[in-house]
C-alpha positions in Angstrom: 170.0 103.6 34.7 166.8 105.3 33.5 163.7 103.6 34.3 160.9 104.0 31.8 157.8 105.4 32.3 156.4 103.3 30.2 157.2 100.7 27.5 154.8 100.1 24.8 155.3 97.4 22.1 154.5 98.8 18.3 155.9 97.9 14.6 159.5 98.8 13.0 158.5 101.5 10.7 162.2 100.5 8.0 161.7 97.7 6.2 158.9 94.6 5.0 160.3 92.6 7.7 158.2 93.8 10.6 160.2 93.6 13.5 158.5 94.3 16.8 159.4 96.8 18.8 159.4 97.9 22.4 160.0 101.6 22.7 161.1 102.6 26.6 159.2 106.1 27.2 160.8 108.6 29.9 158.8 112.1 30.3 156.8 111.4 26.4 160.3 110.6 25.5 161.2 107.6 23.8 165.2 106.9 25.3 165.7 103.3 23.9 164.4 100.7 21.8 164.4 97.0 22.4 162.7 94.0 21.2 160.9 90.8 23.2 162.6 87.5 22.8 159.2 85.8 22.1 158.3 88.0 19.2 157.1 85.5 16.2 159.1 87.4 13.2 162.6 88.9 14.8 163.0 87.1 17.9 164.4 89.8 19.7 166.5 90.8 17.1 166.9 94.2 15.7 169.2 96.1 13.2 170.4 99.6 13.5 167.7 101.0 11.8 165.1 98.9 13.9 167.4 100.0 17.6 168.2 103.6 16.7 166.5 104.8 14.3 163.9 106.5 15.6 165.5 109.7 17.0 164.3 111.6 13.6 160.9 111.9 15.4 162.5 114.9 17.0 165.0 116.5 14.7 164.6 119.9 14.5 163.8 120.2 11.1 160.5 118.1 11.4 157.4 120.0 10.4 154.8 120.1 13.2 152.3 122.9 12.1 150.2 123.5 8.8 152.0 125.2 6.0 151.2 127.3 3.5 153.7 128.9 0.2 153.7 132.7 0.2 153.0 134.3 -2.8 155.8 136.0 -4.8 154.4 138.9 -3.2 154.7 137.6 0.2 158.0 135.9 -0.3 159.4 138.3 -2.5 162.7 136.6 -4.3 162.5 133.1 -4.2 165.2 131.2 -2.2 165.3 127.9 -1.9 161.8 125.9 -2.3 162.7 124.0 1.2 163.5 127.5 2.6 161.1 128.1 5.6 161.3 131.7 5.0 159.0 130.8 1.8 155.9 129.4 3.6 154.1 130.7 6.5 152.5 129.3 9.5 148.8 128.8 9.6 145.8 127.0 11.6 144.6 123.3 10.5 141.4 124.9 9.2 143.1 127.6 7.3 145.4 124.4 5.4 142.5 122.4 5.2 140.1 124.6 3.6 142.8 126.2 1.4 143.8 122.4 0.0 139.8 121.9 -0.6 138.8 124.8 -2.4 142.1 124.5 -4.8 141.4 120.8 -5.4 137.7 121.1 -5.9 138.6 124.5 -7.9 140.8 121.8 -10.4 138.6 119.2 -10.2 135.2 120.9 -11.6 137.1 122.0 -14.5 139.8 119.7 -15.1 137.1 116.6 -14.1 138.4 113.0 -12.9 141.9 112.8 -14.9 143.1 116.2 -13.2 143.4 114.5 -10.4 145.9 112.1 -8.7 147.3 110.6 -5.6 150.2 108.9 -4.2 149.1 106.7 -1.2 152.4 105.4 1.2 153.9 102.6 2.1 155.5 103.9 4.8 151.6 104.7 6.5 148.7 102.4 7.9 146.9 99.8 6.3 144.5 102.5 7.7 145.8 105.9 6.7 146.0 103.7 3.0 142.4 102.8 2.5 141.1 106.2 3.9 143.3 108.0 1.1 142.6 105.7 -1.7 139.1 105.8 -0.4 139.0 109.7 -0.7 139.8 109.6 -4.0 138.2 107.0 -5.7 134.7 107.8 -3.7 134.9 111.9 -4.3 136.6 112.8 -7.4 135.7 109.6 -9.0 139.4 108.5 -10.0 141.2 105.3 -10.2 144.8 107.4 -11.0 145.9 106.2 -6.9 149.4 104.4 -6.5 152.3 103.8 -4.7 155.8 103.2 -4.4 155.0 99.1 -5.3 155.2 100.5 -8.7 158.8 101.3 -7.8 160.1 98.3 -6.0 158.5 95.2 -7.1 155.6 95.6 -9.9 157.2 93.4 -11.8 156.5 90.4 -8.8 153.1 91.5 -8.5 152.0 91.3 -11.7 153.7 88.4 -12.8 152.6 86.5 -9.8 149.2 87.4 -10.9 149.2 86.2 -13.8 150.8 83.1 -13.2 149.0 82.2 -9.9 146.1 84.9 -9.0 148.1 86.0 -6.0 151.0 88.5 -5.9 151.7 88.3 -2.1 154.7 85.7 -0.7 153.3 82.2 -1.0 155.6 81.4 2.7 156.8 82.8 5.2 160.4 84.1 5.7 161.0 82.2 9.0 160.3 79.3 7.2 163.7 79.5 5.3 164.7 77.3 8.2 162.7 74.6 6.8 164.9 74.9 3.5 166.9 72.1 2.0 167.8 74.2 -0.6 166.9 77.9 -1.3 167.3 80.4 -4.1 168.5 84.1 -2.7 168.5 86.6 -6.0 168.3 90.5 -6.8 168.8 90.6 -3.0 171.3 91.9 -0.3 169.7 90.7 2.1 172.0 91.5 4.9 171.2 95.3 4.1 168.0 95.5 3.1 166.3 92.6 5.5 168.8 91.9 8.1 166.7 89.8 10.3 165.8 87.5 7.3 169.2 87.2 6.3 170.1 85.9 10.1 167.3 83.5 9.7 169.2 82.4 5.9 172.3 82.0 8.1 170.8 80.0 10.6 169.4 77.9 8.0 172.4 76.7 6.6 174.7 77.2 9.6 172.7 75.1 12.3 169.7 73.3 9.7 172.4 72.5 6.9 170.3 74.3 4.7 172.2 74.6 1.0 172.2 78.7 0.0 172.7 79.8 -3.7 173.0 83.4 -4.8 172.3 84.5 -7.6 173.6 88.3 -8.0 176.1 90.7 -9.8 177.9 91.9 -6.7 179.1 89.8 -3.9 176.5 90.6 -1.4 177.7 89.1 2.2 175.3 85.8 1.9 178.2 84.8 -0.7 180.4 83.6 2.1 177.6 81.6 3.1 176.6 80.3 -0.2 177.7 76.8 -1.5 176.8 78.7 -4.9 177.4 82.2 -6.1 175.9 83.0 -9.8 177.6 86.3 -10.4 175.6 86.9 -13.7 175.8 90.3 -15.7 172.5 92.9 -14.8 169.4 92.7 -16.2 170.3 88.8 -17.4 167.8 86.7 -15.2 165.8 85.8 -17.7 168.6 83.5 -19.5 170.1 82.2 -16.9 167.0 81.2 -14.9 165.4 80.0 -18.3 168.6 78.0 -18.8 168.0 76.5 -14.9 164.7 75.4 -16.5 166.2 73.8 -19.5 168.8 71.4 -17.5 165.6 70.3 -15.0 163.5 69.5 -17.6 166.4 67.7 -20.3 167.8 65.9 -17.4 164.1 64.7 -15.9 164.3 66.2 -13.0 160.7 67.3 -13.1 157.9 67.1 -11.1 154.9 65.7 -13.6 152.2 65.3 -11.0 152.4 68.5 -10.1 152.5 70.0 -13.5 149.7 67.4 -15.0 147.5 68.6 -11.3 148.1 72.3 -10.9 149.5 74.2 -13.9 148.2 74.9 -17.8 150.6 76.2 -20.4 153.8 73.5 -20.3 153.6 72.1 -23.4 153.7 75.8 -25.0 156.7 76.6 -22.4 158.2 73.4 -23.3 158.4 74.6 -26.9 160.5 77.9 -25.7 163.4 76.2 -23.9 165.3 74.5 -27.0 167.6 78.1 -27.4 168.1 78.5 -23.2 171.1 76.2 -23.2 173.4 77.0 -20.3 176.0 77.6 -23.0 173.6 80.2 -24.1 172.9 81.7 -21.1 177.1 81.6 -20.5 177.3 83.9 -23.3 174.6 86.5 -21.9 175.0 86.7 -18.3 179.0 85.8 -17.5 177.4 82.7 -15.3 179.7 79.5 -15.8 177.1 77.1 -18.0 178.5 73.8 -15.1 177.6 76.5 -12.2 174.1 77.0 -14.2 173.8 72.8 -14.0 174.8 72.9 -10.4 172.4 75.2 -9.3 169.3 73.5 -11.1 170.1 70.2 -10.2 170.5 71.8 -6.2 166.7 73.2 -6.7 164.9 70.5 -8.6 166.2 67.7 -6.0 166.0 69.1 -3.0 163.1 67.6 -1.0 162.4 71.5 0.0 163.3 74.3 -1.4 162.5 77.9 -2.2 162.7 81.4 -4.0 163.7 84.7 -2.0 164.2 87.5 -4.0 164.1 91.4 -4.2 164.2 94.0 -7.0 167.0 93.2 -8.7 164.4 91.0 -10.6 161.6 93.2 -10.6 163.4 96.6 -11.4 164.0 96.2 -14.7 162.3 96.6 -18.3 161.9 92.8 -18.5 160.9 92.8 -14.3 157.8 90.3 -14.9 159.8 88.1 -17.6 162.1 88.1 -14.6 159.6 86.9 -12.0 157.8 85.0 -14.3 161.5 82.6 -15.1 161.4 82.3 -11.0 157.7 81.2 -10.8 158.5 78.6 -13.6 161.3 76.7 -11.8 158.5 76.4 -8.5 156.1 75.1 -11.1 158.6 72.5 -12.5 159.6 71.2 -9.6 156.6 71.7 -7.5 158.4 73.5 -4.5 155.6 75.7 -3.5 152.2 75.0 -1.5 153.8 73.3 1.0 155.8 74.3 3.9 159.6 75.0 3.7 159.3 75.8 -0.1 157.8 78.9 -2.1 157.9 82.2 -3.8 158.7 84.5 -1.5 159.2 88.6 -3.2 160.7 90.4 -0.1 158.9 94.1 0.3 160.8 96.5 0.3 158.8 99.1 3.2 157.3 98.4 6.3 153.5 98.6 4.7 154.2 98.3 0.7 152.4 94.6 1.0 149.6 96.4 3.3 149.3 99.7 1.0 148.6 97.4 -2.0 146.3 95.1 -0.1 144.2 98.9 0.9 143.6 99.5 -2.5 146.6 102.0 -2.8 147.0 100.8 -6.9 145.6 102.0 -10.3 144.1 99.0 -11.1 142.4 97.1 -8.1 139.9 98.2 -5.3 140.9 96.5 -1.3 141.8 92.6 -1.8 143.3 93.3 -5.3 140.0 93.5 -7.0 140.0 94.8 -10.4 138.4 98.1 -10.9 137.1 97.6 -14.3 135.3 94.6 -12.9 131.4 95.3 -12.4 130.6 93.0 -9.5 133.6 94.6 -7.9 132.8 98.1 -8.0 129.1 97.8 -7.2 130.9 95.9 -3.7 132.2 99.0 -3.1 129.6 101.9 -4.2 126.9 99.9 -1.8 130.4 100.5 1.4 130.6 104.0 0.4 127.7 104.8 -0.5 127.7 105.8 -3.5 125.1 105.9 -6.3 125.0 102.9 -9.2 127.4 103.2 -11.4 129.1 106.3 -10.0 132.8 104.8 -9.3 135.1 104.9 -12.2 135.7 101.6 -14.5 138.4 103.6 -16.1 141.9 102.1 -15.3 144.0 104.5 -13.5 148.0 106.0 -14.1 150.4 104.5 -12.4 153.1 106.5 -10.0 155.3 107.2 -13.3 152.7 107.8 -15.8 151.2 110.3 -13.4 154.3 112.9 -13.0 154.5 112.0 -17.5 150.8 113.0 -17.3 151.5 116.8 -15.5 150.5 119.1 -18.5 147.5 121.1 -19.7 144.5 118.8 -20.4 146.3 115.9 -18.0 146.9 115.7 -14.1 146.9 119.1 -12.5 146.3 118.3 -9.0 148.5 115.3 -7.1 148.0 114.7 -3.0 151.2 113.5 -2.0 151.2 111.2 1.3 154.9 110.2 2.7 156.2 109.7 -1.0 159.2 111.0 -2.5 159.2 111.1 -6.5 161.7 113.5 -6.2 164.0 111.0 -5.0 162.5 107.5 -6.1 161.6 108.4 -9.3 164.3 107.6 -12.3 165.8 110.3 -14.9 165.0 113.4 -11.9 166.0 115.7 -14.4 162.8 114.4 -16.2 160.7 114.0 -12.8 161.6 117.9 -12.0 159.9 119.3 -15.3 157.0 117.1 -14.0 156.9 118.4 -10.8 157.0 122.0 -11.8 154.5 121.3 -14.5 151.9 120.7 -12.0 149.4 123.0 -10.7 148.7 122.0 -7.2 151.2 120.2 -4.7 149.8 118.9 -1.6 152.1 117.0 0.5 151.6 115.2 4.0 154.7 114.0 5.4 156.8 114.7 8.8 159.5 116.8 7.2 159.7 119.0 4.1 161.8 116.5 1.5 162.8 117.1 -2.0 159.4 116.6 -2.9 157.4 118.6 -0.4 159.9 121.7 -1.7 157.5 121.9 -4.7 154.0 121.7 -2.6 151.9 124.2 -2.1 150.4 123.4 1.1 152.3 121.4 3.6 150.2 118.9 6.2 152.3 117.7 9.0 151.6 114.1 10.3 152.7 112.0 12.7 155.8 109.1 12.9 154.8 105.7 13.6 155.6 106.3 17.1 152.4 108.6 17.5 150.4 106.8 15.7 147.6 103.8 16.0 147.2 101.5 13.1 148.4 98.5 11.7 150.9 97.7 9.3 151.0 94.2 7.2 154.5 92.7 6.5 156.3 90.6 3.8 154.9 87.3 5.4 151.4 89.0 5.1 151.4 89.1 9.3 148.7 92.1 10.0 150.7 93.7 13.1 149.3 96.1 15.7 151.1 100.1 15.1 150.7 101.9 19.0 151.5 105.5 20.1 154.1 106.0 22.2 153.5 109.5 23.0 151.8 112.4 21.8 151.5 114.1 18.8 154.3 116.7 18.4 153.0 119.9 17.9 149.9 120.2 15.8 150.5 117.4 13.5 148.2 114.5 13.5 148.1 111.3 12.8 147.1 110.9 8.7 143.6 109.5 9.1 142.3 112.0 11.3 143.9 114.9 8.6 142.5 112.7 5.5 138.7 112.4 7.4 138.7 116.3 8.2 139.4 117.0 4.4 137.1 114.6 3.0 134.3 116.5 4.6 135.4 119.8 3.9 135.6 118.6 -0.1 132.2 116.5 0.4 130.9 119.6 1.6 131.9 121.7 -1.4 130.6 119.6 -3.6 127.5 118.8 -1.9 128.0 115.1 -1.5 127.3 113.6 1.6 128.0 110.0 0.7 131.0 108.1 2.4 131.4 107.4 6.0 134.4 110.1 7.5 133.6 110.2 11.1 135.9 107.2 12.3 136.3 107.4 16.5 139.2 105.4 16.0 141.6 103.3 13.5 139.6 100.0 14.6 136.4 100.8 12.5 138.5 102.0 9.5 140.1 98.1 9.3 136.7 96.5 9.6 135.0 98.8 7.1 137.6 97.1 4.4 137.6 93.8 6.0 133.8 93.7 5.2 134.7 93.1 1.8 138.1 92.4 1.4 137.8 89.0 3.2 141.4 88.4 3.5 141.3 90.8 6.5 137.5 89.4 7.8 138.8 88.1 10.7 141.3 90.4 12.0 140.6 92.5 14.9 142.5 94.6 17.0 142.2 92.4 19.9 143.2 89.4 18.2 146.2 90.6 16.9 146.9 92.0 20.3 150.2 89.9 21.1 151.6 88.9 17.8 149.3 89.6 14.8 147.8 87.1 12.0 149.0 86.2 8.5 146.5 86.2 6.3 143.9 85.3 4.5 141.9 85.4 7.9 138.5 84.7 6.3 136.6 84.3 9.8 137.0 85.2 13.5 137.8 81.7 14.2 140.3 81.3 11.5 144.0 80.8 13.0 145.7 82.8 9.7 147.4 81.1 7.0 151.4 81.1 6.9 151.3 78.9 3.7 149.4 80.0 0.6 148.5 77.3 -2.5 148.4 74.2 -0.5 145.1 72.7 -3.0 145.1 75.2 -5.3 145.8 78.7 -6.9 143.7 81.3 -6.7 143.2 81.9 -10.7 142.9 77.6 -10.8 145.5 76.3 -12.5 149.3 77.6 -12.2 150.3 79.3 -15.6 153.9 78.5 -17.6 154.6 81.7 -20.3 156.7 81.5 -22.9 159.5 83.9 -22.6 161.8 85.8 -25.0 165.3 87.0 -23.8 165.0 90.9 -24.0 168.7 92.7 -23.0 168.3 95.6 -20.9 167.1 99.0 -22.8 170.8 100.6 -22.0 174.0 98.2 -22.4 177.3 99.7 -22.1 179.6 100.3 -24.5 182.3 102.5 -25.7 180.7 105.7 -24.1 179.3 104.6 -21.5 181.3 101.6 -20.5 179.6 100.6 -16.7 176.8 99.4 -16.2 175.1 101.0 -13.5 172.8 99.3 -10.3 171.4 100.5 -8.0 170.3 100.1 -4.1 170.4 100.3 -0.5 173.2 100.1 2.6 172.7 99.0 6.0 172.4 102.0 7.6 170.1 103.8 5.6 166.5 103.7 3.8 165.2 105.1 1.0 164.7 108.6 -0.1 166.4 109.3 3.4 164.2 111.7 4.5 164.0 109.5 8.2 167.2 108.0 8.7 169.2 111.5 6.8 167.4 113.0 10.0 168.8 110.7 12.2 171.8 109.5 14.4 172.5 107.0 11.4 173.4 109.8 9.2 176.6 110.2 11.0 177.2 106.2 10.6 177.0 106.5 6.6 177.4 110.4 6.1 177.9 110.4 2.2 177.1 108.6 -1.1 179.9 106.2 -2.2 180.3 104.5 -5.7 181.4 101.0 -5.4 183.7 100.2 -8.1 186.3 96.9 -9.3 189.6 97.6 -8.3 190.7 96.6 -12.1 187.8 98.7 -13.5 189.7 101.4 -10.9 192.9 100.8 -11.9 192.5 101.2 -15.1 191.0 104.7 -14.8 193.0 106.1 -12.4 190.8 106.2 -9.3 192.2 105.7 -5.8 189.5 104.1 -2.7 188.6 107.6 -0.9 188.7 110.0 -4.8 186.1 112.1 -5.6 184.7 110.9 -8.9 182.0 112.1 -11.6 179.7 109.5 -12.4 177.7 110.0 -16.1 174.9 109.0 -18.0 173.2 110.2 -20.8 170.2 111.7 -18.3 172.4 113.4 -15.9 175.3 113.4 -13.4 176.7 113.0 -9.7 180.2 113.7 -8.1 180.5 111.3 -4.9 183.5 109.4 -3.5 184.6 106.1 -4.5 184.9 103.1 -3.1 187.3 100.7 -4.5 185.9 96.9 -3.7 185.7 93.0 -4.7 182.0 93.6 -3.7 181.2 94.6 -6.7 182.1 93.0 -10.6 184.6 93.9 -13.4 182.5 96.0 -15.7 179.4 97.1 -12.6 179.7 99.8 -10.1 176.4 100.5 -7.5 175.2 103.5 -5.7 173.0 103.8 -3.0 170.1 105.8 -3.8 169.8 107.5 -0.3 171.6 111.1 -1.1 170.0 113.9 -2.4 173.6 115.5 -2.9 174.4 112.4 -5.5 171.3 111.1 -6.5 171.6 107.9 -8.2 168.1 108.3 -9.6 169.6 111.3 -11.4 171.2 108.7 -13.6 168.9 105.9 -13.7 167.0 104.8 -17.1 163.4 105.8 -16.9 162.2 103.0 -19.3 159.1 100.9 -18.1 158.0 97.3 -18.1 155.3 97.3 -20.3 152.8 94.9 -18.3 154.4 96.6 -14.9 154.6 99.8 -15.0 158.3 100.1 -13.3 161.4 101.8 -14.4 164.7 99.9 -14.9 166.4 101.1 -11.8 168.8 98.0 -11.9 170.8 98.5 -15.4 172.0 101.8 -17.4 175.1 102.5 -18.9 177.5 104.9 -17.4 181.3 106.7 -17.8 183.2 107.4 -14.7 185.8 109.7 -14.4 188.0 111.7 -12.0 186.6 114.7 -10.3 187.7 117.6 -7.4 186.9 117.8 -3.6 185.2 121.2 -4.6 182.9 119.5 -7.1 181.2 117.3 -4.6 177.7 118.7 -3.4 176.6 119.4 -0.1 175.0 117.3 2.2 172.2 119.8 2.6 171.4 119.8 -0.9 167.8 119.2 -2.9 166.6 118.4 -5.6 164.4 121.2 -5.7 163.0 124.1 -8.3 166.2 125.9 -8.9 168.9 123.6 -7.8 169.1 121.1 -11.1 
């Protein structure tokens, strides 16, 4: 039995969840990974992502010195962009100055809106605000997002405009506490496995009563006294119709909605047309089982709202959200314990990288940009003269790529993002790509999106690392190193401070601070004015971190949110309209299309495709009926072509009652069969965010010689 050298306790770097981690160090080698029993948010419990892996920290093909693209002289004939024959080895200041004199090159002539950046949600609450800092402070531009604008948008903005906060109002560990909940546009099981043990605890030991509301039948099903099997991109309807039968059969909670909320008599007014019968006709969902479920919610002396993007991903995300917040509102299960409205993130720092500031729209603490008070806050932190921080409203992650052209953004920084794999219609997001006249992209390995850079930074994994991430409960959790950096990559502040200086330099600015000693001083410079974070320090968040708001150093952290009050004042009904999904099937294109995650793997895949996992799940699988396979001929195991009017993929199919008559899924992990390929890239129009969960699509038989290697990218060249 190996006996470590040392075991040091850090964050899971997969999903929102936030699992703490011990990682068992032999020799600077981590060997295993285990959890303590008295950890707060897992208990000791881990998945296989959170247990093993973390071995992609040293697969061969990670990146651990500076890169730079040969010329076509150098290179001669191209290859393939994520050839390594095509770049060429250099020092940190030969990377470093390169990237500074082409950005400062683009941004002197091309001004502000030439330039853009995608923070990540994978990085530090540090790494986050450093980046978005960069950019804001020195080229004076709000365009700075995130993959939020991907996964739950639609959440965030209509749980700002309905309560002033888009963060979960609870805690997930407080599903326990649950009489009833609400589980919806979530498979949980896969995509936040220690939450879903704590749903099954709830109603196996705490007699807690489990609906789920969901086109395919996710695992929770078995556990559910109530499965709502409704047709994509149909929330609205049937959660609308939940509303109807709460307020027509009294089952409404009028103190709360004469004490906290505004807007009912308007909303009122909207329900007469969302009968369950009506909802019946949209979404497939039995109009009884519609009545079942409201009356489960509305008199349940607790209850609460779990959900993930199968709301949010969609054209109609915030109507989505926004039918959610309403039944909370009706009932008045939220502001106290054991109830809520709980969005799950979807990364280990997506709620952290939005509270840093890593959005279009709002500075650190979610503070508009366009709002004068706000910006002068943060000129006088970095400063920076009166008046010289941009008011202008920034692009979001997919109007920035739409924006690559002459006279639009020319430069984008990418940080541990994949477009090229999370971006819908990558026919589309190619053209983009190539359109653009400066690539930068720091990551750990060259993905399908650091193929098209033009200088490659290599940072470090969470396990070589300091920082902290902030989870889905809004716990601020401490991030350690486990061993040194591989290589010559380094960690993403100290690479972001070393090229703010060189740019502040070129342009003779000498305004923001850059000479951080460690992580530490980077989270109090934004805690002095986002006072969420005020009282969080690295010591006091030692053992088992804080939820916030923290507004003091005395302050204990706040697992419920909305107890008095909301932070806009009064709770906000909206009327809603029913608005299909932008793509329904029909005659074509008969499927409808959704897509998602497995167990085993995350993402773009650019960790766990470069990991053990890999060999767990090995290829992309379409999960069809068996009638729907029946009737066209497909066998479990067959090699099919899947179709839609952007694009195509050949993967293997997977006959299975998990999914519905009429809806097949695939996992948007592979690069070989890229879901996003097919996906519709039509937007909310108050979010921002594509409709990942709906488009119409044809299957049809295919040959083993049609299906793509696993080695494939979607690079220049190859689609």
């Amino acid at each position: 039995m190996i006996k470590p050298d040392r075991i040091v306790t850090t964050t899971c770097p997969y999903c929102g969840v936030g699992c703490n981690l011990e990682l068992h160090v032999k020799d600077d080698f981590i060997f295993k990974v285990t959890s303590p029993f008295d950890s707060p948010v897992n208990h000791g419990n881990l998945c296989v992502k959170g247990r093993f892996g973390y071995d992609y920290i040293y697969h061969p093909k990670r990146v651990t010195t500076p890169l730079i693209r040969k010329t076509k002289q150098e290179a001669g004939r191209r290859t393939q962009a994520f050839d390594l024959s095509e770049w060429r080895e250099v020092s940190w200041d030969e990377a470093l100055d390169y990237a500074a004199d082409r950005l400062v090159e683009i941004y002197k002539r091309g001004g502000s809106d030439a330039m853009a950046v995608y923070c990540c949600a994978k990085a530090t609450n540090e790494d986050n605000y450093l980046l978005q800092k960069m950019y804001r402070s020195i080229f004076r531009t709000n365009n700075v997002d995130h993959c939020t604008r991907l996964c739950h948008a639609g959440s965030v903005v209509a749980l700002q405009q309905a309560v002033g906060s888009s963060a979960m109002s609870n805690t997930a560990s407080q599903v326990i506490q649950n009489d009833v909940f609400i589980v919806t546009g979530s498979n949980t099981t896969e995509n936040h496995p220690i939450i879903s043990l704590q749903m099954k605890e709830a109603v196996q030991k705490h007699g807690a009563k489990m609906i789920v509301v969901d086109p395919r039948r996710i695992e929770l099903v078995d556990f559910a006294d109530l499965w709502l099997p409704l047709k994509p991109g149909t929330n609205v309807p049937v959660f609308t119709a939940m509303a109807y039968v709460i307020v027509t059969e009294n089952l409404v909670n009028h103190d709360f909605i004469n004490d906290r909320t505004e807007g009912y008599t308007e909303f009122l007014a909207s329900l007469e047309d969302f009968t369950p019968e009506y909802a019946e006709k949209i979404s497939g969902v039995p109009a009884e089982d519609i009545r079942k479920a409201a009356r489960m919610y509305a008199t349940a002396k607790n209850a609460a709202i779990y959900w993930g993007m199968g709301i949010s991903q969609l054209s109609h995300g915030t109507a989505s959200a926004l039918a959610l917040i309403h039944l909370a509102f009706l009932t008045g299960h939220i502001g106290r314990d054991g109830t809520g409205l709980n969005p799950l993130r979807g990364q280990n720092n997506v709620q952290g990288a939005s509270d840093m500031g890593a959005m279009p729209f709002h500075y650190p603490g979610y503070m508009r940009v366009d709002n004068e008070d706000n910006a002068a806050k943060w000129e006088k932190t970095w400063n920076i003269e009166a008046g010289g921080l941009s008011r202008k409203l920034g692009l979001t992650t997919t109007e920035i790529l739409s924006h690559a052209h002459e006279g639009g953004v020319r430069a984008l920084y990418i940080m541990g993002e994949n477009p090229m794999m999370s971006e819908p219609n990558l026919n589309e997001t190619r053209k983009h790509m190539e359109q653009l006249e400066f690539l930068v992209a720091q990551d750990i390995f060259i993905n399908e999106s650091g193929a098209f850079a033009d200088v490659f930074l290599p940072a470090t994994p969470f396990a070589e690392k300091d920082g902290t991430f902030s989870n889905t409960d809004r716990r601020v959790q401490r991030v350690r190193a486990a061993q040194k950096p591989r290589g010559q990559s380094r960690p993403d502040w100290q690479i972001i401070c070393d090229l703010a200086l060189r740019l502040e330099s070129r342009l003779g600015r000498v305004t923001a601070k850059w000479d951080y000693s460690n992580p530490e001083e980077i989270l109090r410079e934004m805690a002095g004015v986002n006072l969420d974070y005020a009282g969080i320090t690295y010591e006091r968040i030692d053992k088992v971190g804080l939820i916030y708001p923290v507004p003091n150093m005395n302050h204990p952290g706040t697992p419920t949110l909305f107890k008095d009050s909301f932070p806009r004042g009064r709770g906000k009904f909206h009327v809603l309209d029913y608005v299909p999904v932008m793509e329904e099937a029909d005659d074509e294109f008969p499927f409808i299309l959704t897509t998602g995650r497995v167990l085993e793997h995350w993402h773009g895949g650019t960790m766990t495709r470069n990991s053990a996992l890999n060999e767990a799940y090995p290829e992309a699988r379409v999960q069809m009926h068996p009638a729907d396979a029946e009737m066209h001929g497909i066998r479990d195991g067959d090699p099919v072509k899947v179709q839609s009017r952007r694009g195509e993929v050949v993967l293997r199919a997977t006959v299975t009652e998990k999914t519905t008559v009429g809806v097949v899924f695939i996992p948007f992990h592979f690069a070989e069969a890229a879901a996003n390929l097919l996906t519709n890239d039509a937007l909310d129009p108050q979010a921002k965010i594509p409709e990942f969960k709906a488009c119409a699509v044809q299957v049809f038989p295919a040959r083993e010689d049609e299906l793509a290697h696993p080695d494939v990218m979607l690079s220049r060249g190859r689609y």
